[in-house]
C-alpha positions as CSV (number, residue, x, y, z in Angstrom):
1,X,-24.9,24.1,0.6
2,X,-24.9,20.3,1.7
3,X,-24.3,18.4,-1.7
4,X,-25.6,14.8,-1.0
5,X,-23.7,12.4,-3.9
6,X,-25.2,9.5,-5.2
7,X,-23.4,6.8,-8.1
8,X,-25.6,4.3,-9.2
9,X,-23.8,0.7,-10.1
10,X,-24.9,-1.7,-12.1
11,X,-23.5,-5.1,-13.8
12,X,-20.3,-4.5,-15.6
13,X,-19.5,-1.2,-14.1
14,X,-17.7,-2.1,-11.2
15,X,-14.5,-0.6,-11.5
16,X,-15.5,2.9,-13.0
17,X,-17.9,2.6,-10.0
18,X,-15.3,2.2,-7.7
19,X,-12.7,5.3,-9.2
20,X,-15.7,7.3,-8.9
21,X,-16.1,7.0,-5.4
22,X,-12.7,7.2,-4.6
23,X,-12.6,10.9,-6.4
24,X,-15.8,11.9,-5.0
25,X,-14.7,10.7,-1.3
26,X,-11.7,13.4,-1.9
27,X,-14.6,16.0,-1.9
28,X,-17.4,14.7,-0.1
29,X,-17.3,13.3,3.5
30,X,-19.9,10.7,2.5
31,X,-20.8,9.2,-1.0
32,X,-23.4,6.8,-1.2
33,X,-23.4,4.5,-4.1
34,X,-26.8,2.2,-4.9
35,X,-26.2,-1.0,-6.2
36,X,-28.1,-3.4,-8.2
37,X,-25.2,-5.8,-8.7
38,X,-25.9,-8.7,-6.8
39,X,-22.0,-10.2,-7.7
40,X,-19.9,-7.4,-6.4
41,X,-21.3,-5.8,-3.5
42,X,-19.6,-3.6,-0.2
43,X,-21.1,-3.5,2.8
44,X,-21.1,0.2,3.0
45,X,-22.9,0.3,-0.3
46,X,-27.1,0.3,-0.6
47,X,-27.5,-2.9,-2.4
48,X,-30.8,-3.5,-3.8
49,X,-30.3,-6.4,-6.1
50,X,-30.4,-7.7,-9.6
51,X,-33.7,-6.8,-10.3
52,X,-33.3,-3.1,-10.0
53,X,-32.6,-0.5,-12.1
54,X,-32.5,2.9,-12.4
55,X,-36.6,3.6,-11.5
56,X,-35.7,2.1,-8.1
57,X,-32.3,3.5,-7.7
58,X,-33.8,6.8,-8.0
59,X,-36.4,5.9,-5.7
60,X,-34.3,4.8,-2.8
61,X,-31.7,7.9,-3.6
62,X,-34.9,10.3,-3.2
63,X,-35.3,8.4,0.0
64,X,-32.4,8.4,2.0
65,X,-31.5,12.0,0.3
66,X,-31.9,14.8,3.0
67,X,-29.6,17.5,2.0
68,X,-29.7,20.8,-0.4
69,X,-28.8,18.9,-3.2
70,X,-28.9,15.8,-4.9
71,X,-26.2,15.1,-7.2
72,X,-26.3,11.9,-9.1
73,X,-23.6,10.3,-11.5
74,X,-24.3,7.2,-13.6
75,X,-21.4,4.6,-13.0
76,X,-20.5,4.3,-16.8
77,X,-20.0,8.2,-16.9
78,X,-16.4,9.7,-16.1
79,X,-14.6,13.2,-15.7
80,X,-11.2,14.0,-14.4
81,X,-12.4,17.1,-12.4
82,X,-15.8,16.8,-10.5
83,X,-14.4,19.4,-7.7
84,X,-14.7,21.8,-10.3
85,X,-18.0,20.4,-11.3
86,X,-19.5,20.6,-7.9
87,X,-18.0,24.5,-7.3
88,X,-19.8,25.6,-10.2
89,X,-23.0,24.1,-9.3
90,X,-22.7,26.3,-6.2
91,X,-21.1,29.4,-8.3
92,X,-24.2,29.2,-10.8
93,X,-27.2,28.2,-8.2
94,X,-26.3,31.7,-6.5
95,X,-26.7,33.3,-9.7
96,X,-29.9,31.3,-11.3
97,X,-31.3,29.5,-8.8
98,X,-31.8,26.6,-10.7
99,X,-33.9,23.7,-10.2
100,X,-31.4,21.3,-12.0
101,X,-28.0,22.1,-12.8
102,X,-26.3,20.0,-15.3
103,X,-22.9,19.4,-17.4
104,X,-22.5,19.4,-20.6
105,X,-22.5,14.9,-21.9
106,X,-20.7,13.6,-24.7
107,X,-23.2,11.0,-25.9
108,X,-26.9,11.9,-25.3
109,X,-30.1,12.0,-27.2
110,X,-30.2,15.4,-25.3
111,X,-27.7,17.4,-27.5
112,X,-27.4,21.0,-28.0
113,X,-29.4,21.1,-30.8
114,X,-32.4,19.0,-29.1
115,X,-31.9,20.8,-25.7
116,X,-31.2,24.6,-25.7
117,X,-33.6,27.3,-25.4
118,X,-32.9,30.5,-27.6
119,X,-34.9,32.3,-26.0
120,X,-34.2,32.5,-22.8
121,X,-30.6,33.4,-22.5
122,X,-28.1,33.8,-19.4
123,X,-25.1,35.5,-18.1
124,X,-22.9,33.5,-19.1
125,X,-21.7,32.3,-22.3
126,X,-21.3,28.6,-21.4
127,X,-24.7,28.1,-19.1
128,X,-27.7,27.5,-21.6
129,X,-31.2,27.5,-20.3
130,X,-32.4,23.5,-21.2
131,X,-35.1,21.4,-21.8
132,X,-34.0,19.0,-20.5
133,X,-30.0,18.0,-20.0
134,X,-30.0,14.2,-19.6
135,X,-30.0,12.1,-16.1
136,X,-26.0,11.1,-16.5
137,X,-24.9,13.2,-14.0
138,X,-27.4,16.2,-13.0
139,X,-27.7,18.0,-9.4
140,X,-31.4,18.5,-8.4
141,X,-32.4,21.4,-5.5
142,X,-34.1,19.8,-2.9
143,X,-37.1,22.2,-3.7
144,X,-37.7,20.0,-6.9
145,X,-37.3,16.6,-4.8
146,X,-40.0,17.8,-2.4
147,X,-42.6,18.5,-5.2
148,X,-41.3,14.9,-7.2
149,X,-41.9,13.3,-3.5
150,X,-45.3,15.6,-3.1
151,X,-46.8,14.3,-6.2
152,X,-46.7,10.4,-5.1
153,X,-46.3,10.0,-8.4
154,X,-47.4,6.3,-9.5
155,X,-44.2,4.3,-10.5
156,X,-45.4,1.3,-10.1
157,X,-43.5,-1.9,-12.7
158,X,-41.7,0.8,-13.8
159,X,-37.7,-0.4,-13.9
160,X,-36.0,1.5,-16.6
161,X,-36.6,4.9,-15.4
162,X,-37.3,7.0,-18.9
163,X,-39.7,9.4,-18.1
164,X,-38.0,10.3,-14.7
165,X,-35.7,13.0,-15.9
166,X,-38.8,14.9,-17.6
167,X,-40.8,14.5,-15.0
168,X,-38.0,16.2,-12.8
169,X,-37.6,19.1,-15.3
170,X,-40.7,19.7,-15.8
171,X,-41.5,20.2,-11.8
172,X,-38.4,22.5,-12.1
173,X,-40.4,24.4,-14.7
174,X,-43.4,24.7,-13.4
175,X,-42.5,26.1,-10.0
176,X,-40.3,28.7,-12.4
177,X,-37.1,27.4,-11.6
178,X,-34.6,27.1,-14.4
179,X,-32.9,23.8,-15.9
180,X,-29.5,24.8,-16.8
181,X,-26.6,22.9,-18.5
182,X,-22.6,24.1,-18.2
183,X,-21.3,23.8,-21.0
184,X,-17.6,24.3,-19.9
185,X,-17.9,20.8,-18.3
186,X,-18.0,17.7,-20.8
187,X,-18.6,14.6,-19.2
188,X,-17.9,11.1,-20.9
189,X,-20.6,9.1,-21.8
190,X,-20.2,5.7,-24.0
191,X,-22.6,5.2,-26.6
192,X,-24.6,2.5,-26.8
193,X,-27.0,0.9,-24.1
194,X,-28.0,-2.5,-22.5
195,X,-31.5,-2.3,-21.8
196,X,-34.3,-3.3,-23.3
197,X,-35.4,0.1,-25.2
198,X,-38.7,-1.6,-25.9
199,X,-39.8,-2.4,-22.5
200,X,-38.9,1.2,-21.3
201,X,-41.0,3.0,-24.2
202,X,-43.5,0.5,-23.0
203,X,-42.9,2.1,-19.4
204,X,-42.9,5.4,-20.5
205,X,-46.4,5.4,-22.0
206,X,-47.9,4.2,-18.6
207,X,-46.1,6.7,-16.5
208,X,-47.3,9.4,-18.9
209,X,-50.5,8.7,-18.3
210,X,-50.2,8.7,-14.6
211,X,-48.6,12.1,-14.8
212,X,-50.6,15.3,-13.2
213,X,-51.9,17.3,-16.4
214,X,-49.6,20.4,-15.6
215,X,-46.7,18.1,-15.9
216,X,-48.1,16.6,-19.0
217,X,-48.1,20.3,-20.5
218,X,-44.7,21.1,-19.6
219,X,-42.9,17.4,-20.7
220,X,-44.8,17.8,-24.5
221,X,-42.4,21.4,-24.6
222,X,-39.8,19.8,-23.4
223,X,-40.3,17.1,-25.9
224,X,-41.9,19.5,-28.8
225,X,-41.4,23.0,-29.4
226,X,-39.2,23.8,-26.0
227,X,-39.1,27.8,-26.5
228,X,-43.0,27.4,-24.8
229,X,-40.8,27.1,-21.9
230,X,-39.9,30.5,-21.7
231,X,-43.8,31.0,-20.4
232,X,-43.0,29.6,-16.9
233,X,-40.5,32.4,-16.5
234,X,-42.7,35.9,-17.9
């Protein structure tokens, strides 16, 4: 399975960005890490500038990715063992095939309680079946990139990216492949945020209404009641 590893930097994260792809160059032969931090910058990095931010980063990691896999880390999340991480992805994708394949994050609006789905169960007692399991550090099959790049979906003065993860799981969804988070991995996340929260609710709302109306179904159960879910699988 060719895993494809992207870290996205931004202002202020410069040195976690940097440990990062020093342990993920230990694994990977190539990391590629887009930057939107026009004041520290390496020439082997895809710098995009200031003005970018995760909607674009995305964007050009979809673009350049051409492997099995994409995995994507944010640069202000940390773990001490991403070899392990990336061994189970491959463990549990022969066992699930799963669209997305997620750890477990410390700080996330997508908790257990907001996330899991009772009713479909697995294997395994720490892989749930998820709504959705955050965009901190996910790996997405390139079957669900395809559809996301097959859609041409409008993300037009879109910047902040919310929306992007459901729009991901729900494609995983609705070509009946499973979102799954692994609970025996716990990565660090810091609370807090500094982005304008407004502007991207303000985002959200247009891209939802760009969205194709199968997508619309499956985001408002992964936003409301998430055990509907279980219908893409019967």
């Amino acid at each position: 399975m060719n895993i494809q590893p992207f870290i996205f930097n931004w202002k202020g994260q410069y040195d976690k960005t940097c440990k990062k792809e020093e342990q993920l160059k230990k694994i990977f032969d190539k990391v590629i890490v887009i930057n939107s931090d026009d004041d520290n910058e390496k020439p082997d990095w895809i710098n995009i500038g200031d003005e970018c931010y995760f909607t674009e980063q995305f964007l050009k990691a979809v673009e350049i990715f051409d492997g099995d896999v994409l995995f994507h880390i944010q640069a202000d999340a940390s773990y001490d063992d991403f070899e392990s991480i990336v061994k189970d992805a491959e463990k549990y994708y022969l066992e699930y095939d799963w669209g997305v394949y997620a750890p477990n994050v410390d700080y996330t609006w997508y908790t257990s309680q907001n996330t899991d789905i009772q009713s479909l169960e697995s294997s395994h007692p720490n892989i749930k079946m998820v709504a959705d399991p955050d965009c901190t550090c996910w790996f997405i099959h390139k079957d669900i990139i395809d559809e996301f790049k097959n859609r041409n979906i409008d993300m037009t003065n879109q910047k902040m990216g919310w929306g992007i993860d459901l729009a991901i799981c729900s494609l995983s969804f609705i070509n009946k492949r499973p979102v799954i988070r692994d609970y025996s991995h716990t990565i660090d996340h810091p609370p807090g945020t500094n982005y304008n929260k407004e502007r991207a609710a303000k985002e959200m709302g247009e891209l939802w209404q760009r969205l194709d109306d199968d997508m619309k179904i499956a985001i408002s159960y992964i936003k409301g009641d998430r055990e509907n879910l279980r219908n893409y699988f019967v």
